[in-house]
MOPAC internal coordinates of N, CA, C and O (Angstrom, degrees):
PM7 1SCF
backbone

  N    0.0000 0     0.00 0     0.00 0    0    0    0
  C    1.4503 1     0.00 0     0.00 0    1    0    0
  C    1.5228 1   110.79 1     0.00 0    2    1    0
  O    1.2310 1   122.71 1   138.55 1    3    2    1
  N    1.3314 1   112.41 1   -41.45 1    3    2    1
  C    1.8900 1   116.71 1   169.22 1    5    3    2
  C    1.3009 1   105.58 1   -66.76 1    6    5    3
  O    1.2310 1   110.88 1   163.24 1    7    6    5
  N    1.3280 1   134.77 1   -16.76 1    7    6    5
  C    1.5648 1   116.06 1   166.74 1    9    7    6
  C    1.1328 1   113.21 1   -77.68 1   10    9    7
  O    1.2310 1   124.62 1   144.32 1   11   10    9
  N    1.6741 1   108.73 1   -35.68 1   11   10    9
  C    1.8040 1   104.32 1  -168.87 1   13   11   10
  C    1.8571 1   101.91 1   -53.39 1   14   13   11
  O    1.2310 1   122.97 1   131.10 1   15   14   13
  N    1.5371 1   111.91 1   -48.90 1   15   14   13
  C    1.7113 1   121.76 1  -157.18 1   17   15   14
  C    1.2580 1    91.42 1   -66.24 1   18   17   15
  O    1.2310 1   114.35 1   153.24 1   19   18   17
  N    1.2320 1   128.30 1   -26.76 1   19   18   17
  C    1.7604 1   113.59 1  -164.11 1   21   19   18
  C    1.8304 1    95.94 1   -90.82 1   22   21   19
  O    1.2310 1   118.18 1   130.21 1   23   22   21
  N    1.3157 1   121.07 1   -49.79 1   23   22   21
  C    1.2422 1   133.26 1   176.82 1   25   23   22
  C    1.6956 1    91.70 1   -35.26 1   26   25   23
  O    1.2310 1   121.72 1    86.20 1   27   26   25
  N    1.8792 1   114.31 1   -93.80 1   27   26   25
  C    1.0075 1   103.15 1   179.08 1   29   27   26
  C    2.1386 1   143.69 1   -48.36 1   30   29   27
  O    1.2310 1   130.83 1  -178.41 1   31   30   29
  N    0.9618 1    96.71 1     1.59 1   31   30   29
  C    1.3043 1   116.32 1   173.06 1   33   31   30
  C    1.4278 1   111.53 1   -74.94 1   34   33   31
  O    1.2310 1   133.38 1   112.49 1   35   34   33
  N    1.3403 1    91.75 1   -67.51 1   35   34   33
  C    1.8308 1   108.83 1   176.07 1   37   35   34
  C    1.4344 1   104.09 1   -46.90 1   38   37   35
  O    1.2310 1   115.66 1   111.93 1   39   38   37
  N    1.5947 1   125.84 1   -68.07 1   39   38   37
  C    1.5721 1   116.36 1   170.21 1   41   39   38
  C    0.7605 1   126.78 1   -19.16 1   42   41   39
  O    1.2310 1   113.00 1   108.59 1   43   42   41
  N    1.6970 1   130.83 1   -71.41 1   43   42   41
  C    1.3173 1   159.90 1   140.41 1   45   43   42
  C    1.6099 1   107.67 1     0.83 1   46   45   43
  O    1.2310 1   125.66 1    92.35 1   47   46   45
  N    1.3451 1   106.72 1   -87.65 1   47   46   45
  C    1.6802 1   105.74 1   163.67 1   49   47   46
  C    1.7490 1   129.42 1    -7.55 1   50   49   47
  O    1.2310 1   128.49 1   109.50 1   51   50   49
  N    1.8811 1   101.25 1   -70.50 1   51   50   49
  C    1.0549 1   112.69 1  -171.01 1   53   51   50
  C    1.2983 1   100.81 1   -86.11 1   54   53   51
  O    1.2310 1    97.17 1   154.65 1   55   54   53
  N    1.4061 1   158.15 1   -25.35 1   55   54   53
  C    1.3456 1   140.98 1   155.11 1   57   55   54
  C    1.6594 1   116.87 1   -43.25 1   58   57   55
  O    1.2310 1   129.97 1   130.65 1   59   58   57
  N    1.2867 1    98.39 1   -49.35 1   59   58   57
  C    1.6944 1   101.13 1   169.72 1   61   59   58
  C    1.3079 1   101.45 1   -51.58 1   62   61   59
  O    1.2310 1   103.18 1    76.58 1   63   62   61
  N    1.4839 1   148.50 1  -103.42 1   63   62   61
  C    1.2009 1   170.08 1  -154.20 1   65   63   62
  C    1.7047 1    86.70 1   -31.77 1   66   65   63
  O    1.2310 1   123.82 1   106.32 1   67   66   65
  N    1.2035 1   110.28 1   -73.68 1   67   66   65
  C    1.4561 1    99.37 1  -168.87 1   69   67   66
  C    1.5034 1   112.32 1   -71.64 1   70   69   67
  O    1.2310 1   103.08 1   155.29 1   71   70   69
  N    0.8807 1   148.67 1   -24.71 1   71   70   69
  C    1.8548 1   143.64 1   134.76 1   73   71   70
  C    1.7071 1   102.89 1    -0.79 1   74   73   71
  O    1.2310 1   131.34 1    85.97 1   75   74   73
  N    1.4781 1    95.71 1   -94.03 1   75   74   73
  C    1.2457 1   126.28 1  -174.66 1   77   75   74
  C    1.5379 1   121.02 1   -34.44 1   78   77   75
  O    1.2310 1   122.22 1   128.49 1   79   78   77
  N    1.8078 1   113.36 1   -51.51 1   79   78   77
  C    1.2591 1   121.94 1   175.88 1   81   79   78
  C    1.9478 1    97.52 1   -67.56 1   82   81   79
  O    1.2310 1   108.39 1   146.32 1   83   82   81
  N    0.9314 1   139.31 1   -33.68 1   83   82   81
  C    1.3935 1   150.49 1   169.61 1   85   83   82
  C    1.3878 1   103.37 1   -37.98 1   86   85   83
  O    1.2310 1   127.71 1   111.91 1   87   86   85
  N    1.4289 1   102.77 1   -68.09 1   87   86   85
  C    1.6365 1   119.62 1  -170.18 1   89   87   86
  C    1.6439 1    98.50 1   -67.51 1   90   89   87
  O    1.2310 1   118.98 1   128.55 1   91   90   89
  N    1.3205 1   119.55 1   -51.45 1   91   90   89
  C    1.6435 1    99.42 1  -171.52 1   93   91   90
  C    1.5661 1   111.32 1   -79.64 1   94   93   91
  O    1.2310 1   115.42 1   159.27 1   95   94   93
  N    0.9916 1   126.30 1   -20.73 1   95   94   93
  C    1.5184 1   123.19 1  -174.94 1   97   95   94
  C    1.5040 1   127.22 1  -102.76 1   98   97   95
  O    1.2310 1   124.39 1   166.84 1   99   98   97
  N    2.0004 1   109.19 1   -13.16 1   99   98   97
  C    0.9849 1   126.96 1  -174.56 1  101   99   98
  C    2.1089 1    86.88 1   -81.47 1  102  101   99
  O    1.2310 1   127.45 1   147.92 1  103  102  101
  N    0.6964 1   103.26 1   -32.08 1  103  102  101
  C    2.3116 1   107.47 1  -161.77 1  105  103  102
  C    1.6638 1    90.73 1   -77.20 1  106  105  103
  O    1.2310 1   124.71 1   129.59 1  107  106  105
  N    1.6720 1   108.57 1   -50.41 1  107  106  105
  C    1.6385 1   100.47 1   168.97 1  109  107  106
  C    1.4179 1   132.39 1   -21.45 1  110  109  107
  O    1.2310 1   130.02 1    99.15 1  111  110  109
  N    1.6187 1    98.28 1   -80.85 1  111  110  109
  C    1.3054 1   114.00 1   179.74 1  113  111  110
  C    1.6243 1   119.43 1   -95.73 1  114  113  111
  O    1.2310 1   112.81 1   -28.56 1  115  114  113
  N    1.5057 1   131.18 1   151.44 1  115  114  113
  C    0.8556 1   118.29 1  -137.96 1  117  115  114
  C    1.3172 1    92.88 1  -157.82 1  118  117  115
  O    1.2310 1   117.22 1   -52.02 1  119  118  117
  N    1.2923 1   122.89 1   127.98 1  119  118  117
  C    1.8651 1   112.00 1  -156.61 1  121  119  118
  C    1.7387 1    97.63 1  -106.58 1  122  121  119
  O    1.2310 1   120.42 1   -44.31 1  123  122  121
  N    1.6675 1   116.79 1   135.69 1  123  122  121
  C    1.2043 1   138.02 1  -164.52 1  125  123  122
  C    1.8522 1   101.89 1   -42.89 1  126  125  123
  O    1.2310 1   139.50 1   -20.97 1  127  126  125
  N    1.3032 1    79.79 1   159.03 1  127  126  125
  C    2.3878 1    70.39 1  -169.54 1  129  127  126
  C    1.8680 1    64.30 1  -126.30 1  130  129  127
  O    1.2310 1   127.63 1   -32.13 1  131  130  129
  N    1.5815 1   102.92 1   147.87 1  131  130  129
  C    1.5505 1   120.59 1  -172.12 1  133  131  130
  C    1.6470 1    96.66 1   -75.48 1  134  133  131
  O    1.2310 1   113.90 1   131.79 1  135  134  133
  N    1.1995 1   129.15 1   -48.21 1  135  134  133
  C    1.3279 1   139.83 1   162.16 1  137  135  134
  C    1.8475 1   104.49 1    -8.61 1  138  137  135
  O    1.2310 1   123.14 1   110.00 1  139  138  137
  N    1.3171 1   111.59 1   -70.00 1  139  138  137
  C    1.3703 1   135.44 1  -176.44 1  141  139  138
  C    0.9261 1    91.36 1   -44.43 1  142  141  139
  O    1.2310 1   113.45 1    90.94 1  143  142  141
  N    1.8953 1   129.99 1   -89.06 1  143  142  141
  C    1.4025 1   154.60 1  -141.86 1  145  143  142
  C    1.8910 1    93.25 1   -52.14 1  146  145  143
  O    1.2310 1   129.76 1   110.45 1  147  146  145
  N    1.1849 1    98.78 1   -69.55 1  147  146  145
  C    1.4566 1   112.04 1  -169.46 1  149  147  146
  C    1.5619 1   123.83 1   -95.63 1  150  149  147
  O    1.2310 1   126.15 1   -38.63 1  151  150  149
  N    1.6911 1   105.79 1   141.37 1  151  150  149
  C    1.5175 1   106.04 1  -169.06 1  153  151  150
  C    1.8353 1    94.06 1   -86.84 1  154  153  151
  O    1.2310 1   126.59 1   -12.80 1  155  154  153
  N    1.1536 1   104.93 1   167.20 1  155  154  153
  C    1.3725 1   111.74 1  -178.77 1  157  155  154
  C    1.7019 1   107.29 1   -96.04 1  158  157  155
  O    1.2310 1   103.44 1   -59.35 1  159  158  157
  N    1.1624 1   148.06 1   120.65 1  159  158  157
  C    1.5339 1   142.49 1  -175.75 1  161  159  158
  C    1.3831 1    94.44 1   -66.30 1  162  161  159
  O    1.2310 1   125.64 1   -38.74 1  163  162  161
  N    1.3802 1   106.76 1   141.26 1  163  162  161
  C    1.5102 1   131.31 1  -166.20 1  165  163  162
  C    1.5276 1    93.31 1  -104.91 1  166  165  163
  O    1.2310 1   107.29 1   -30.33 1  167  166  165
  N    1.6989 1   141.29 1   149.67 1  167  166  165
  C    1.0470 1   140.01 1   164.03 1  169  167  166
  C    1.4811 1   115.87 1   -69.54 1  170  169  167
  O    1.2310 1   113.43 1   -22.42 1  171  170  169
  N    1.3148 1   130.02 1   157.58 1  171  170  169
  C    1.5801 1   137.81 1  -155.49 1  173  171  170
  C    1.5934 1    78.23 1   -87.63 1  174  173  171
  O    1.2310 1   127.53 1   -29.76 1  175  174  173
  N    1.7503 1   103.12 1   150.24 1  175  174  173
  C    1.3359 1   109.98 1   151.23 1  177  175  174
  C    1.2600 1   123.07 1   -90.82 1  178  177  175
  O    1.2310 1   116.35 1  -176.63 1  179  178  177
  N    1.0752 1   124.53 1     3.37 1  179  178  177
  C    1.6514 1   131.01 1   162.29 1  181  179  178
  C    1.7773 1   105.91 1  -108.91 1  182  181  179
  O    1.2310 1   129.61 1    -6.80 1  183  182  181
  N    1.5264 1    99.08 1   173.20 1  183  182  181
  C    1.7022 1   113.64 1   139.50 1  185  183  182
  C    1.0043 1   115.80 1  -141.78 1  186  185  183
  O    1.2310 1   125.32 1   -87.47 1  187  186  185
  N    1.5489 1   107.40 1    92.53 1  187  186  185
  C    1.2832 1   108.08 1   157.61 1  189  187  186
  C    1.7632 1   102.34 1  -104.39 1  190  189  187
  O    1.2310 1   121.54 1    35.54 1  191  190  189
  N    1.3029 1   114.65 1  -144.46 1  191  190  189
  C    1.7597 1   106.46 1  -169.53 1  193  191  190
  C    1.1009 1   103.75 1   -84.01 1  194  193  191
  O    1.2310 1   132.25 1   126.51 1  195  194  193
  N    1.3520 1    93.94 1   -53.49 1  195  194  193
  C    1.9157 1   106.08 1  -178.63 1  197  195  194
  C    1.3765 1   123.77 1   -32.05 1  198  197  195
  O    1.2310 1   124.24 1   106.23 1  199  198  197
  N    1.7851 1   109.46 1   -73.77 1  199  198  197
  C    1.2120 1   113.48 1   165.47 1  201  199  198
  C    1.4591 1   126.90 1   -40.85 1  202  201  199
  O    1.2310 1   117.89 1   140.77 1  203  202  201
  N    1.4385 1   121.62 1   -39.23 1  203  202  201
  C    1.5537 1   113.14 1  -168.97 1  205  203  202
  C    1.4930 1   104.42 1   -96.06 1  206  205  203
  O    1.2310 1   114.94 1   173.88 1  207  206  205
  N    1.1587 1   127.21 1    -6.12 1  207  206  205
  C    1.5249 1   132.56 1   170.69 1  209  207  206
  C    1.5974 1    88.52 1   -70.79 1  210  209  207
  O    1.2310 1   116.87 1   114.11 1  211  210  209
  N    1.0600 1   123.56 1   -65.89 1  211  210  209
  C    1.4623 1   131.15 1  -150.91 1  213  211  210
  C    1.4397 1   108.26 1   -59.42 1  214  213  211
  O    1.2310 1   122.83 1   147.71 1  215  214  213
  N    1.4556 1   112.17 1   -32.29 1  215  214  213
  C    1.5175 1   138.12 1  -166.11 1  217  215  214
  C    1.8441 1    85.70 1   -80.73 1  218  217  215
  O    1.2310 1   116.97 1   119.77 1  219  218  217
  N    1.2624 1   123.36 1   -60.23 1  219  218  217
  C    1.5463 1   105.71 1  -162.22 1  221  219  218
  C    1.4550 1   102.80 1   -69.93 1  222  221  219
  O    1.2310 1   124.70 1   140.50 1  223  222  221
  N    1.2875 1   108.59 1   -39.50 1  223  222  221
  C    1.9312 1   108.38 1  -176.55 1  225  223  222
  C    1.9119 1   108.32 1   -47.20 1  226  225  223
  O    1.2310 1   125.05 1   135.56 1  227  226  225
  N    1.2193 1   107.92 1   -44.44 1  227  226  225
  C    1.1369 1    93.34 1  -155.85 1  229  227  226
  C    1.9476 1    93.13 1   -89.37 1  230  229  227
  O    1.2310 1   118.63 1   154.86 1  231  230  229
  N    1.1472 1   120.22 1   -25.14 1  231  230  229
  C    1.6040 1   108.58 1   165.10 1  233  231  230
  C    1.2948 1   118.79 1   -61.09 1  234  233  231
  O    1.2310 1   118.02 1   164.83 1  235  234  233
  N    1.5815 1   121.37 1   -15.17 1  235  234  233
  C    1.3533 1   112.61 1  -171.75 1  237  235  234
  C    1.5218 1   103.63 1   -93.24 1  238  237  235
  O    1.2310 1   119.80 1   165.02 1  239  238  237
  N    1.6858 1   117.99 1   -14.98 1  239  238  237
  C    1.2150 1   127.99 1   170.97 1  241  239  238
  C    1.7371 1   120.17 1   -75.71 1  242  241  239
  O    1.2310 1   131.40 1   171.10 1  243  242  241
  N    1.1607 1    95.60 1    -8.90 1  243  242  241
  C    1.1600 1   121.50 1  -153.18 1  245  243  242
  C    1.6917 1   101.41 1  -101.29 1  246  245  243
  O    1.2310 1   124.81 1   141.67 1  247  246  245
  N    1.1274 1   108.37 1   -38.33 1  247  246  245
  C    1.4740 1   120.04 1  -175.03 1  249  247  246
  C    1.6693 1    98.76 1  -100.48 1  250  249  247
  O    1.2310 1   111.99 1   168.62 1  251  250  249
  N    1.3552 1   132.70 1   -11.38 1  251  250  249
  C    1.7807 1   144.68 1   169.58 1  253  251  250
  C    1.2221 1    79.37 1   -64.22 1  254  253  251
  O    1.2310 1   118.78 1    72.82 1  255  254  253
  N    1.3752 1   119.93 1  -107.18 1  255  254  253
  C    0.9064 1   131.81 1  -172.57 1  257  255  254
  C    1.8981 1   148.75 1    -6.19 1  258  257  255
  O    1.2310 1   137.71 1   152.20 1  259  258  257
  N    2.0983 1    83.29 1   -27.80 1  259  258  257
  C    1.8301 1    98.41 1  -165.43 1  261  259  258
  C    1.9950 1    75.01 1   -91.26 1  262  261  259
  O    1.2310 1   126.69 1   137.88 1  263  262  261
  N    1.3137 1   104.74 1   -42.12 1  263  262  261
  C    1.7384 1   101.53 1  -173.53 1  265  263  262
  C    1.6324 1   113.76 1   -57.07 1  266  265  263
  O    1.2310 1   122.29 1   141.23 1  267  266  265
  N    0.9277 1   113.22 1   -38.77 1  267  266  265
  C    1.5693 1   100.28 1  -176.00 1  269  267  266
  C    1.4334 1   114.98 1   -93.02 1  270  269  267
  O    1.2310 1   119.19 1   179.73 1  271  270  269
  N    1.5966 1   119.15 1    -0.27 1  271  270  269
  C    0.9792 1   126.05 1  -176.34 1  273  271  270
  C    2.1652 1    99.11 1   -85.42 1  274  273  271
  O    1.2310 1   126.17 1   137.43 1  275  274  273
  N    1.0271 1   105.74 1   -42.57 1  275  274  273
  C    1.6690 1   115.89 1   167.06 1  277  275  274
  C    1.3728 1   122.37 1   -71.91 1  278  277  275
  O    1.2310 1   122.63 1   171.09 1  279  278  277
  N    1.1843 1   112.57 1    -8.91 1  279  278  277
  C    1.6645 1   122.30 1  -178.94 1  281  279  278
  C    1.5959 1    80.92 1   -99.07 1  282  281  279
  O    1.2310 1   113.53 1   143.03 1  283  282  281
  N    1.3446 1   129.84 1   -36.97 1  283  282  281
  C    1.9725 1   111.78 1  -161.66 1  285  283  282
  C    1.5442 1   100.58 1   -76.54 1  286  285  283
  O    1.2310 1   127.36 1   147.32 1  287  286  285
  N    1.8891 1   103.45 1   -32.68 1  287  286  285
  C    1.5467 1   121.18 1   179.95 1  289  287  286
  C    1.9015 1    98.26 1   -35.26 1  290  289  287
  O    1.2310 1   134.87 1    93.01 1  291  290  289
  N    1.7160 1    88.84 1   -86.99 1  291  290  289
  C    1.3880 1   111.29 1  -176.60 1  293  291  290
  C    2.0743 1   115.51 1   -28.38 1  294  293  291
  O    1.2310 1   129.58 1   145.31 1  295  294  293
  N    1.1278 1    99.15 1   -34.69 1  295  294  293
  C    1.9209 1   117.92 1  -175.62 1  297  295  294
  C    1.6271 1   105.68 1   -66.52 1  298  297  295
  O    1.2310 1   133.54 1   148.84 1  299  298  297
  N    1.4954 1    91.43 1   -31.16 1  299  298  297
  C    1.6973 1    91.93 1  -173.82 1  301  299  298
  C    1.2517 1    96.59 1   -79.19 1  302  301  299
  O    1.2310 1   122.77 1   121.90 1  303  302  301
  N    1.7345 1   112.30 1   -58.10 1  303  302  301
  C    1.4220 1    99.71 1  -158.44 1  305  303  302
  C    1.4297 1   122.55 1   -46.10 1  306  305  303
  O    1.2310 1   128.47 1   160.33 1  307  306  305
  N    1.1857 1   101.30 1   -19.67 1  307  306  305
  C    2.0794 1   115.68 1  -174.80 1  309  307  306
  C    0.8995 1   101.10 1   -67.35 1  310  309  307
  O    1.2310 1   112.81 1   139.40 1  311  310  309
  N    1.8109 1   131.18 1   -40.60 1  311  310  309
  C    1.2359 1   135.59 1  -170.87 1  313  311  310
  C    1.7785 1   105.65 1   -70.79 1  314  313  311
  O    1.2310 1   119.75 1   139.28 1  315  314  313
  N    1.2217 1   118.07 1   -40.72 1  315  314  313
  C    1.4461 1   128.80 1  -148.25 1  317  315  314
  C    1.9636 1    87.32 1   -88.43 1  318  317  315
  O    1.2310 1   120.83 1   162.78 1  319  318  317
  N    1.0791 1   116.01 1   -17.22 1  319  318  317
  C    1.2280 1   113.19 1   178.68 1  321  319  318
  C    1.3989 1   140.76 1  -109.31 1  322  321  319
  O    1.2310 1   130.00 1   169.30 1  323  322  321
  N    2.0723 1    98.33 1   -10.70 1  323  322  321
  C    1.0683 1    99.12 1   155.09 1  325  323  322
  C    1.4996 1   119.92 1  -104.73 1  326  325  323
  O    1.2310 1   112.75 1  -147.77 1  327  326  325
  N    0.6067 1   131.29 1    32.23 1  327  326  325
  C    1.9277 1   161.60 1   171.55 1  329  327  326
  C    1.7071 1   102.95 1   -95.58 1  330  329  327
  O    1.2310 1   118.59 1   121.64 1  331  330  329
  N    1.2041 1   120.30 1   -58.36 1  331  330  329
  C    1.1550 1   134.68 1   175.71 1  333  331  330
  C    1.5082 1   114.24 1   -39.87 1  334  333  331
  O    1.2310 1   126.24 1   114.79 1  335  334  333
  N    1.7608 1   105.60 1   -65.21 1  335  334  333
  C    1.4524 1   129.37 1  -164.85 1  337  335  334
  C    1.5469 1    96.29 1   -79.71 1  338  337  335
  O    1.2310 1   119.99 1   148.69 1  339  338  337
  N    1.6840 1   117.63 1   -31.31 1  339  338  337
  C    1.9649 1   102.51 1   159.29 1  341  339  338
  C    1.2605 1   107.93 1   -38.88 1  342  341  339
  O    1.2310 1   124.77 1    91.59 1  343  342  341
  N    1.5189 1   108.44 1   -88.41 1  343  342  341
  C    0.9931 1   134.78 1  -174.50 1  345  343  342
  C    1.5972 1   108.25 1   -11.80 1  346  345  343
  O    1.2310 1   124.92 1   107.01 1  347  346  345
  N    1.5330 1   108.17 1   -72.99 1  347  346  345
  C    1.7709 1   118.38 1  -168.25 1  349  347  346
  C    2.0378 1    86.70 1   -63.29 1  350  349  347
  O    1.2310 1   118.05 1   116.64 1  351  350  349
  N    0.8958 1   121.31 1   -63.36 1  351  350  349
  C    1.6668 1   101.26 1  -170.32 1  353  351  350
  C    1.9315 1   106.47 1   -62.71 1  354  353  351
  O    1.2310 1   113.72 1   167.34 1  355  354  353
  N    0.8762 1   129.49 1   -12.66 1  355  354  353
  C    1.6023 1   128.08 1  -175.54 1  357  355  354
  C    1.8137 1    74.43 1   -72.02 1  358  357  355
  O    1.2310 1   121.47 1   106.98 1  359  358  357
  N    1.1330 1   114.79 1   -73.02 1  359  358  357
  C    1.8335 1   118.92 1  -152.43 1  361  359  358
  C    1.4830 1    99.93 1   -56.14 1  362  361  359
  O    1.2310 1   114.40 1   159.33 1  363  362  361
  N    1.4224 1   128.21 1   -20.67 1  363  362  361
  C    1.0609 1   117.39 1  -148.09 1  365  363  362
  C    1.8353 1    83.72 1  -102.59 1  366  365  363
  O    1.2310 1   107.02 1   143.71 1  367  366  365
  N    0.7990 1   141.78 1   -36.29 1  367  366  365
  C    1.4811 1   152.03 1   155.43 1  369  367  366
  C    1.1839 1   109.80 1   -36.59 1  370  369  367
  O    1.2310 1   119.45 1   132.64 1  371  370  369
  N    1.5560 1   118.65 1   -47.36 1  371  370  369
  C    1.6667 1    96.20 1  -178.32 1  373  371  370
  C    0.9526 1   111.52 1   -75.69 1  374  373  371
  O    1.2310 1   123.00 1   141.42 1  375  374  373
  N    1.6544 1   111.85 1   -38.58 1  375  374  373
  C    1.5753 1   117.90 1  -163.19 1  377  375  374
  C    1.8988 1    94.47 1   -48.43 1  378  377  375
  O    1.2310 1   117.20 1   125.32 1  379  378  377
  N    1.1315 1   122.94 1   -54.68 1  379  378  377
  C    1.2799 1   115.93 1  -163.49 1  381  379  378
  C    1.4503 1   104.78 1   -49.49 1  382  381  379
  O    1.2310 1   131.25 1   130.30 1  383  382  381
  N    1.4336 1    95.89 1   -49.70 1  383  382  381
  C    2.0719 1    97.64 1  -165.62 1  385  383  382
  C    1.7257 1   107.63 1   -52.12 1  386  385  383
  O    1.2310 1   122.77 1   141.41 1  387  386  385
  N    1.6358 1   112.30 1   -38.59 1  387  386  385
  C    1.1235 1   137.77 1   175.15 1  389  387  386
  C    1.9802 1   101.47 1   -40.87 1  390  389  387
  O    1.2310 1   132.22 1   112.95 1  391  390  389
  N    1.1669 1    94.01 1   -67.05 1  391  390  389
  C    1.7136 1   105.48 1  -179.66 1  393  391  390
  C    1.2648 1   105.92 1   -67.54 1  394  393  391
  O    1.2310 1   107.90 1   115.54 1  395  394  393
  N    1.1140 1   140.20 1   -64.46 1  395  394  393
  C    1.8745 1   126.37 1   161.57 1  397  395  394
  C    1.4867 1   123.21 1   -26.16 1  398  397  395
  O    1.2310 1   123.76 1   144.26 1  399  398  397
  N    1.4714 1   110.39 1   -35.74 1  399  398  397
  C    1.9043 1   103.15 1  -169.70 1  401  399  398
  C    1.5335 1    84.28 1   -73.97 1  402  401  399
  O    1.2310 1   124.72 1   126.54 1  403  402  401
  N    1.8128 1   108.54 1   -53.46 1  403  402  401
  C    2.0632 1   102.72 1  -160.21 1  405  403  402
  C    1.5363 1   105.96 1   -60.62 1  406  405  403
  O    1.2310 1   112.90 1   159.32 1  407  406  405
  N    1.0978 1   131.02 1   -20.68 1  407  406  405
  C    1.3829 1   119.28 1  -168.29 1  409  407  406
  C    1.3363 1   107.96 1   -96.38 1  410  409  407
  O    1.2310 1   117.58 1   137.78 1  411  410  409
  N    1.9172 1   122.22 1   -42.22 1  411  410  409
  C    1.2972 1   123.77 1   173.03 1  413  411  410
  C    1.5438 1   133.30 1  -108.22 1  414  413  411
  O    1.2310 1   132.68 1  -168.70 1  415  414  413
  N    1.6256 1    93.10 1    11.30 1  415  414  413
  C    1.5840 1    98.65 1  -169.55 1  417  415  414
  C    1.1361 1   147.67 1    77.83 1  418  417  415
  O    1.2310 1   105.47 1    41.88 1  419  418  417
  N    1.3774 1   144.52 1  -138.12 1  419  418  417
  C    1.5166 1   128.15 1   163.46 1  421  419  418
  C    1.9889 1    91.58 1   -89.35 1  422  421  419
  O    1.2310 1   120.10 1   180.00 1  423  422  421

């Protein structure tokens, strides 16, 4: 029964800790909003050729740009999640080794 409270304790512990480091470092940094990065193309106040050539080029650059900016989105999240699933199997590894020393010692 003193292994279960210390076992669950220890869990307990590191959910807190990693919560917390979440909460202070997740508000820190703050991941680019595409809005920011990129201006939005404004419509020509004329039509002549120039202007409306110029007007589709830069919306079509404009829409490159929103796509690969959600494909880098999507790249992170892969990143942010297999980092994650280290992490949960790293903890989940000690915890075991953790439960082997209390139950069998050195």
């Amino acid at each position: 029964m003193k292994k279960l409270a210390v076992t669950t304790a220890l869990i307990l512990v590191i959910i807190t800790a990693s919560a917390s480091m979440g909460f202070l470092y997740g508000n820190l940094i703050t991941y680019p909003s595409f809005s920011m990065e990129q201006r939005r193309p404004r419509k020509p106040f004329s039509d002549d050729e120039f202007s409306l050539s110029n007007y589709q080029r830069e919306a079509e650059e404009y829409v490159r740009r929103g796509k690969e900016y959600i494909e880098n989105c999507d790249q992170d999240i892969l990143s942010i999640q297999r980092e994650r699933d280290d992490a949960l199997d790293e903890i989940n590894s000690f915890i075991r080794e953790y439960n082997n020393f209390a139950k069998y010692g050195y």
